[in-house]
C-alpha positions in Angstrom: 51.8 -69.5 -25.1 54.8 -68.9 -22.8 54.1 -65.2 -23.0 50.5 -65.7 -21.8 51.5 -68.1 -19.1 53.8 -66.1 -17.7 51.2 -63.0 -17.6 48.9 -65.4 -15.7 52.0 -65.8 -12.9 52.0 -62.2 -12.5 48.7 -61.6 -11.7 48.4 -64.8 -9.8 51.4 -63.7 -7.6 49.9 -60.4 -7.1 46.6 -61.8 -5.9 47.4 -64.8 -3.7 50.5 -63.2 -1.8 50.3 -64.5 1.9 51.8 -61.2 3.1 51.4 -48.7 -1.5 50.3 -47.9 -5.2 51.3 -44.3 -6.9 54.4 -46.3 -5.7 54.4 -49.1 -8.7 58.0 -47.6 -9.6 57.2 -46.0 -13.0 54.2 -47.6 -14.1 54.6 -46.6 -17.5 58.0 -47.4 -18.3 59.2 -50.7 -19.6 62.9 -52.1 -20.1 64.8 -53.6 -23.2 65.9 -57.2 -22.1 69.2 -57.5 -20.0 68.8 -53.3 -19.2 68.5 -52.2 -15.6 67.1 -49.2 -14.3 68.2 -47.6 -10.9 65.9 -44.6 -9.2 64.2 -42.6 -5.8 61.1 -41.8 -4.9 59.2 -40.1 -2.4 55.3 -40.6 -1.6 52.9 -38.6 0.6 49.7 -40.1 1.8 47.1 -38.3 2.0 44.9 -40.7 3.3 44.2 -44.4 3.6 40.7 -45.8 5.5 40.4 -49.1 6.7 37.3 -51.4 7.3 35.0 -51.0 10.7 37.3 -53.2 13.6 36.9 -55.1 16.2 39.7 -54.1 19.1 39.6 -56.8 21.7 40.6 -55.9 25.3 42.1 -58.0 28.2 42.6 -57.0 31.7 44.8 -58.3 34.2 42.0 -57.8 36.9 40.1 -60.0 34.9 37.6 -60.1 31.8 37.8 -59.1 28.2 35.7 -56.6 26.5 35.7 -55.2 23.0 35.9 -51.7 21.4 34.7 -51.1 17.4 36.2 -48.4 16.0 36.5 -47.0 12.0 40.1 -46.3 11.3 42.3 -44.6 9.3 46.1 -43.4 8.2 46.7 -40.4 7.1 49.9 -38.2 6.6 52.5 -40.5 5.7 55.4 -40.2 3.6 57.5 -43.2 2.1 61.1 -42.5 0.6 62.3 -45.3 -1.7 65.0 -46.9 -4.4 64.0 -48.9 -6.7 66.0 -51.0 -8.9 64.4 -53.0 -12.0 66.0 -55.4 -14.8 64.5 -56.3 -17.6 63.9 -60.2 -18.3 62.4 -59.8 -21.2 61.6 -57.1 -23.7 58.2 -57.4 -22.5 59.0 -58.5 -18.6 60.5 -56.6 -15.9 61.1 -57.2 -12.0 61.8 -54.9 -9.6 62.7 -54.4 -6.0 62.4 -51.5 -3.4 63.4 -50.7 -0.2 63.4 -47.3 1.9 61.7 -45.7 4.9 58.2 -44.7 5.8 58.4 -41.7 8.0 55.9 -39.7 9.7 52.0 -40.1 9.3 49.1 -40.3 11.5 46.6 -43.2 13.0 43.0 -42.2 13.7 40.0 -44.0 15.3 36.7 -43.4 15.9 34.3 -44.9 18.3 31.0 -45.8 16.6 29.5 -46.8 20.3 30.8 -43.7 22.4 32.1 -41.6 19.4 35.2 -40.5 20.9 38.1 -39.9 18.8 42.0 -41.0 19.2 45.0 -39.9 16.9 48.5 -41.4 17.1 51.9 -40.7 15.4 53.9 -43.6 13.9 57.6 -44.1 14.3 59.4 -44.5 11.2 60.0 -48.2 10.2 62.3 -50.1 7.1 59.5 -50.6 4.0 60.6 -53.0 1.3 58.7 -54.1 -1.9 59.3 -56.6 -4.9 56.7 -56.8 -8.2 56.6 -57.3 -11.9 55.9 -55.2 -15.1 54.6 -57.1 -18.2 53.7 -55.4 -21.7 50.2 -56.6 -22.7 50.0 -54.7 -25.8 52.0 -52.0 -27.6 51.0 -50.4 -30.7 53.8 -50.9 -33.6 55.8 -48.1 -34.0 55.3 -46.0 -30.9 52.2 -44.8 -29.6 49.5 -46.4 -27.0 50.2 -49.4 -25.1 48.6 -51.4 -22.2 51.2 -52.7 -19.1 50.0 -55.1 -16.3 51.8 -54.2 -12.9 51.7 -56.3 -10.1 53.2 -55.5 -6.1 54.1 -56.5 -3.1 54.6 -54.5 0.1 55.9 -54.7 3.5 56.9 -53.5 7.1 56.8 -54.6 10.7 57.1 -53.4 13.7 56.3 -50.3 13.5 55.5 -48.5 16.9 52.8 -46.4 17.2 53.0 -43.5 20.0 51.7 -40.4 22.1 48.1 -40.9 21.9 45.7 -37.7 22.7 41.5 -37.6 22.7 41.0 -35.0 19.5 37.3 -35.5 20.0 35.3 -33.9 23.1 38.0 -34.0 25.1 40.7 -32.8 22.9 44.1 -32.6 24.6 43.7 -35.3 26.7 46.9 -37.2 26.7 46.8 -40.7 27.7 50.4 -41.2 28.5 49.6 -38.6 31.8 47.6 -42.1 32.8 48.7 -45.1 31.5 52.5 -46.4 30.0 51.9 -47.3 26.7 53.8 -49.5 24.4 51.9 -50.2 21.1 52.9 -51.0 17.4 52.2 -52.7 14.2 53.1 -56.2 14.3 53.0 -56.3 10.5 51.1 -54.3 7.3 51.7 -55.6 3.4 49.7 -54.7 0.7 49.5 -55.8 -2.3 48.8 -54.0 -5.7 47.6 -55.4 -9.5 47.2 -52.6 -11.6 47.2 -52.6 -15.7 48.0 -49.1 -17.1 47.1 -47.8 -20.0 49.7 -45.2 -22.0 50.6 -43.2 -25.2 54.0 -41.7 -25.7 54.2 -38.6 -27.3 57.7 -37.0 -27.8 59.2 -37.1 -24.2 56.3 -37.1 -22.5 54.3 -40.6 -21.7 50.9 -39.5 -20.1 49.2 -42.7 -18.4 45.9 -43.9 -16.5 45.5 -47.1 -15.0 43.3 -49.0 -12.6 43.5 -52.2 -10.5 42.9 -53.5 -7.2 44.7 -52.9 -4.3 43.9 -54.8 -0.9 46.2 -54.8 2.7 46.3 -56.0 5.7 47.8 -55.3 9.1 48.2 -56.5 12.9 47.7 -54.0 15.7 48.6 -54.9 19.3 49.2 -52.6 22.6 49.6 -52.6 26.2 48.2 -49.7 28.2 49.3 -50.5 32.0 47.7 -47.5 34.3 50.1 -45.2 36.9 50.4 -45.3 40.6 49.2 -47.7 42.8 47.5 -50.9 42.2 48.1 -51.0 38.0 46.0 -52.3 35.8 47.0 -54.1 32.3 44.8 -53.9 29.2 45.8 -55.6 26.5 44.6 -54.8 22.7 44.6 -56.3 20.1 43.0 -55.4 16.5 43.6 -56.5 12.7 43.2 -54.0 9.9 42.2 -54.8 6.5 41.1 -52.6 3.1 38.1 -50.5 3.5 38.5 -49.9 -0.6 39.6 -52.7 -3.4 39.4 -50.6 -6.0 42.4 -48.1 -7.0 42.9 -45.4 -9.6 46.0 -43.6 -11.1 47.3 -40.7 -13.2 50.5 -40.2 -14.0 53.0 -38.5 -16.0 56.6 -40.1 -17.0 59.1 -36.9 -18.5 61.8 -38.0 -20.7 65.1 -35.6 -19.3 67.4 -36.6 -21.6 71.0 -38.5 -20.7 68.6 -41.7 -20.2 67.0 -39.7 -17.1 63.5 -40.1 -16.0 61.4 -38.1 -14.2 58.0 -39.2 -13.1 55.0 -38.1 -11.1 51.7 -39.8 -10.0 48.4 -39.6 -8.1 46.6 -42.5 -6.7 43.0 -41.8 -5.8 40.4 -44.9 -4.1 41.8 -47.5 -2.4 44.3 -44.7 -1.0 45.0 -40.3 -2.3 48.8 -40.5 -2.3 50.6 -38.3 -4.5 54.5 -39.9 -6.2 57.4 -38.1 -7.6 60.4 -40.2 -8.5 63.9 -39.8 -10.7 65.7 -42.7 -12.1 68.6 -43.5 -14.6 68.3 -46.2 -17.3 71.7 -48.0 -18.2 
């Protein structure tokens, strides 16, 4: 019963979090109780759409009108250590923290159907989640893990804005001084994976649901005389719940793993990550 109840937290915690994932930190792989488990990781994402928004804009001459836009991310890489202990034989916790560097933000207008593109600034990422063993075949062999995760960063700015539609090369800092960012963007992942070890190789599938969120906010004050302020403001959410993986776990030897993963869906982001068991 204590087992079962404690599955239900995971899950719960996963979907009712008030705040990325080929990212789950080895997916596959579950610790003996009181062993730890120290690694790196890098992710590239490919790209990551978000619902149809609504960007609201204020002047400072007066009046308020608003912009709706499909969005996306694309581009993206995410460098990361993850350390997880094992609670129980069939419990683990974990926690991450890195960078996420690089990447690309992209709207379209579905009224005018001009295009934006912006870089990101690289920003301090951290994450915290649970692994918990469902079922394992006696012996060895196929097993079933639930993996639930948390995800987060803030204020990450957003910069040098060009037109790449009609009017490609259009810059808007010529114009306007810009200062824009992400106020805040968490996601959080639930995922059960399926696996079957064979030797020193542990092939896995799994599939879940992945949902996000995020704040977008700017200020776009036009050059020379007389300025004008606009104001934005937008909030992002999941255009897909639904999230896929495939992944591979390698057994080096000397209590070294080596792992690689695509997530396809809810995001394509492709994982590679080495870490040490002791």
């Amino acid at each position: 019963m204590k087992k079962l109840l404690l599955l239900l937290m995971v899950g719960m915690a996963a979907l009712a979090a008030p705040a990325l994932a080929g990212d789950l930190g080895n997916p596959a792989q579950l610790l003996k109780q009181g062993h730890s488990n120290f690694g790196v990781s890098g992710d590239y994402l490919i790209v990551q759409r978000f619902k149809d928004l609504a960007i609201e804009r204020r002047f400072s001459d007066d009046g308020t009108s608003f912009g709706y836009k499909s969005a996306q991310m694309k581009e993206q890489s995410k460098f990361m250590a993850t350390a997880t202990y094992g609670v129980r034989d069939w419990l683990n916790v974990f926690g991450r923290f890195g960078v996420v560097t690089g990447g690309k933000y992209v709207d379209h207008d579905l009224k005018t159907g001009s295009e934006w593109q912006a870089r990101f600034q690289n920003q301090f990422v951290w994450a915290t989640g649970a692994k918990a063993k469902v079922w394992e075949k006696e012996g060895g062999g196929p097993g079933l893990l639930l993996t639930a995760q948390y995800l987060r960063y803030d204020d990450r700015k957003v910069k040098e804005w060009k037109n790449t539609g009609d009017g490609a090369g259009y810059n808007a800092q010529t114009f306007y001084d810009i200062e824009e960012k992400i106020n805040y963007y968490w996601q959080t992942d639930l995922v059960a994976t399926a696996y079957w070890t064979c030797g020193k190789f542990t092939p896995y599938v799994g599939g879940g649901i992945s949902y996000n969120e995020g704040r977008f906010t700017g200020q776009w004050i036009t050059k020379g005389a007389n300025p004008v302020r606009i104001d934005y403001d937008a909030n992002l959410r999941s255009n897909d719940l639904v999230t896929a993986l495939l992944g591979l776990d390698y057994n080096l030897g000397r209590n070294f793993l080596l792992n690689m993963q695509a997530d396809f869906m809810a995001r394509n982001e492709l994982s590679m990550g080495l870490s040490y068991n002791f």
